[in-house]
VEXVEXLO-591849 format. One line per 4 residues: for each residue z, y, x of N, C-alpha, C, CB. Coordinates in Angstrom, 3 decimals. Atoms other than C-alpha are relative to their C-alpha. Glycine has a CB too. Layout:
! VEXVEXLO-591849
Z:Y:X:Z:Y:X:Z:Y:X:Z:Y:X  ...
//
This chain:
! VEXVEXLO-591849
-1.419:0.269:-0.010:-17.301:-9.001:14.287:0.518:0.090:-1.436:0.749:0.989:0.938  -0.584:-0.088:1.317:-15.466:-10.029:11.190:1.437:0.388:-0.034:-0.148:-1.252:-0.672  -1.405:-0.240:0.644:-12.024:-8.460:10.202:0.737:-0.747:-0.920:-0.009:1.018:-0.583  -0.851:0.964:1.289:-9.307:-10.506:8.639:0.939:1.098:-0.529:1.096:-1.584:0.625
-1.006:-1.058:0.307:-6.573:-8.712:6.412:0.033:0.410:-0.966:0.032:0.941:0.568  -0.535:-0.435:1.531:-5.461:-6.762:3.655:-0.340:1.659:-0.105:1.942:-0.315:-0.210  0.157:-1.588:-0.219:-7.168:-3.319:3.095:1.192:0.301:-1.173:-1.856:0.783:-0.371  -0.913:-0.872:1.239:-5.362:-0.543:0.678:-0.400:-0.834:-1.330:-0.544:1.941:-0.225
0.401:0.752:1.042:-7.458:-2.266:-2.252:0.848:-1.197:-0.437:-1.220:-0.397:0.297  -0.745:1.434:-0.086:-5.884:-5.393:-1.675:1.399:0.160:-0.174:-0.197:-0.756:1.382  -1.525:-0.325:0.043:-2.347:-4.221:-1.055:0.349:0.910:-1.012:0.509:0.582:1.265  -0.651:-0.586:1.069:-2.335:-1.886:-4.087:-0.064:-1.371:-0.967:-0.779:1.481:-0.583
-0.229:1.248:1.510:-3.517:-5.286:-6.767:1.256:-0.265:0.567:-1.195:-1.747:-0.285  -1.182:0.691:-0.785:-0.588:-6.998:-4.514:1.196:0.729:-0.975:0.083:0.433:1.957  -0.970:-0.859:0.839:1.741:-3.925:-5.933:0.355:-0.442:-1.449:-0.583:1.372:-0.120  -0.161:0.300:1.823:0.635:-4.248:-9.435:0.609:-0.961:-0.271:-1.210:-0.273:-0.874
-0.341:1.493:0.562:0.563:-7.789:-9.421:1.936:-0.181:-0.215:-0.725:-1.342:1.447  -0.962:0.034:0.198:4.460:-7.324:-8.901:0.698:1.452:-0.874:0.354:-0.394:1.189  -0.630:-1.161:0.958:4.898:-4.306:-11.389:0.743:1.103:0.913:1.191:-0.686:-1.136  -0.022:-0.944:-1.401:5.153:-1.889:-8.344:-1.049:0.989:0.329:-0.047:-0.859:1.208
1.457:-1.143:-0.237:3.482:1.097:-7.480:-0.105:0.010:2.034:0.582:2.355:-0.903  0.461:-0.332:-1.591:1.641:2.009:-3.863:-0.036:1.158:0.143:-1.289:-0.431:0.521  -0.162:-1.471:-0.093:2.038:5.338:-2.470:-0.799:-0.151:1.819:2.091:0.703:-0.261  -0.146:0.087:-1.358:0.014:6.168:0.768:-0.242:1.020:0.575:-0.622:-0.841:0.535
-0.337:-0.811:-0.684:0.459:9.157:2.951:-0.416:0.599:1.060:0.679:-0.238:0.129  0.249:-0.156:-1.898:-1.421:10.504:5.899:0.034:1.553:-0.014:-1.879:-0.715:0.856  0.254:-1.115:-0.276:-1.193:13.623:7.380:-0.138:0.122:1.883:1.134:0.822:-0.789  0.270:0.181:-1.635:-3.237:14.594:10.612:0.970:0.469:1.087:-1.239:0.739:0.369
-0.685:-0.182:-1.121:-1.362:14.396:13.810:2.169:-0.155:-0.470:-0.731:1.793:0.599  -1.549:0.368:0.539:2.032:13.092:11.474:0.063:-1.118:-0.020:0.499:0.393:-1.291  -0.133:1.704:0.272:1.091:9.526:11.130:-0.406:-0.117:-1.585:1.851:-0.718:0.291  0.466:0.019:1.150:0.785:7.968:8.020:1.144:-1.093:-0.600:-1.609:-0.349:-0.020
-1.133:0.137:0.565:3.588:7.106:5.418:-0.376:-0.839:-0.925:0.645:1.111:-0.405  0.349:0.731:0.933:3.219:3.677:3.320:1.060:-0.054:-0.810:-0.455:-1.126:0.370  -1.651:0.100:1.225:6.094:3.419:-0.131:-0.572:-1.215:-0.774:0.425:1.751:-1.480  0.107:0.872:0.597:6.201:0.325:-2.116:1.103:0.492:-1.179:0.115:-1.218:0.829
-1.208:-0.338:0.244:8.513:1.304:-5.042:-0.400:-0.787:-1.516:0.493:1.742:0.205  -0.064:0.784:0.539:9.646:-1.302:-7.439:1.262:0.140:-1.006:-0.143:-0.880:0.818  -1.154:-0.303:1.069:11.595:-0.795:-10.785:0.987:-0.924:0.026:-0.450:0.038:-1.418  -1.124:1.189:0.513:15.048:-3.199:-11.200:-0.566:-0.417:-1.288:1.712:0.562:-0.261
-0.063:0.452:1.989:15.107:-5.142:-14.640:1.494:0.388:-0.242:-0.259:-2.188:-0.592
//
C-alpha cells in the first residue's frame, strides 16, 4: 500500500519556502498541536 501526502518533512520546506516557521506539539493522551507562524512585512 502506497501513501499519498505531506509528511512533517514536507510541510516544514512548505513553511520555509514561505519564510514561516513549523511548530509541532504532541502530548500523550492531549492530542497534538500544529502552529504555522508567519512574520508581516
Amino acid at each position: 500500500m502506497q501513501l499519498k501526502g505531506f509528511g512533517i518533512l514536507e510541510k516544514k520546506k512548505r513553511a520555509e519556502h514561505i519564510r514561516a516557521y513549523l511548530t509541532i506539539q504532541s502530548l500523550p493522551g492531549k492530542g497534538i498541536q500544529v502552529m504555522v507562524s508567519v512574520e508581516r512585512s
